[in-house]
N, C-alpha and C positions, 0 to 999 in steps of 0.2 A: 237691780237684777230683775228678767223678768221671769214671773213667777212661771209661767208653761215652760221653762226650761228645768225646773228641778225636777222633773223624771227624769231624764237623760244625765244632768249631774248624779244622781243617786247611781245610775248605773256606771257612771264613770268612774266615781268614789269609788264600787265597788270591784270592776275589773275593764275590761277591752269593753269596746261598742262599737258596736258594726254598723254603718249607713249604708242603706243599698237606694240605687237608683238604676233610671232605666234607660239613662242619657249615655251616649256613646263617648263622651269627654266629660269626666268628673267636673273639671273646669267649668262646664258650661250648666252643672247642673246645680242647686241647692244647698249638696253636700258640704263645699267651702266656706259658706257663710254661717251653717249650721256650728257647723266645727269650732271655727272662730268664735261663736256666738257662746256656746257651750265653755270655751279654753278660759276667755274673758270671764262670761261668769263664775267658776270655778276659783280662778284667781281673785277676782273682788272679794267671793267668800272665804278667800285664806288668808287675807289682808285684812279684813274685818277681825277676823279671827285672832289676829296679832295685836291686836286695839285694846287698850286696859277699856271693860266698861266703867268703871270711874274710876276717880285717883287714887295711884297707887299709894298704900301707907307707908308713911317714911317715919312711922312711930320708931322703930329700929335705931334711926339717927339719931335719936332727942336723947338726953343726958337722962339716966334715971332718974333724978330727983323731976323730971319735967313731964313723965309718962304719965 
């Protein structure tokens, strides 16, 4: 992820986020790539988020005399 993109996730987290530009076709301008740019990282960091960081305990499984 790159890291100049988490102001704009923080603002995205938090509600709507407006890009303005000065191009007469959104298409033709920034905006698109921005967007994607921001979608993408957003989603990596909610996949990340899903990730045990290390293994899960499966002590629950093991017989009590084995705990």
């Amino acid at each position: 992820m790159n890291v100049k993109l988490l102001p704009l996730m923080r603002f995205a987290r938090a509600g709507r986020v407006t890009l303005l530009t000065a191009a007469r076709e959104i298409e033709d301008s920034h905006l698109p790539v921005i967007k994607e740019l921001v979608l993408s990282a957003l989603e990596e960091e909610d996949a990340s988020d899903r990730e045990f960081c290390s293994s899960p305990c499966l002590a629950h499984t093991l017989p009590t005399s084995q705990r």
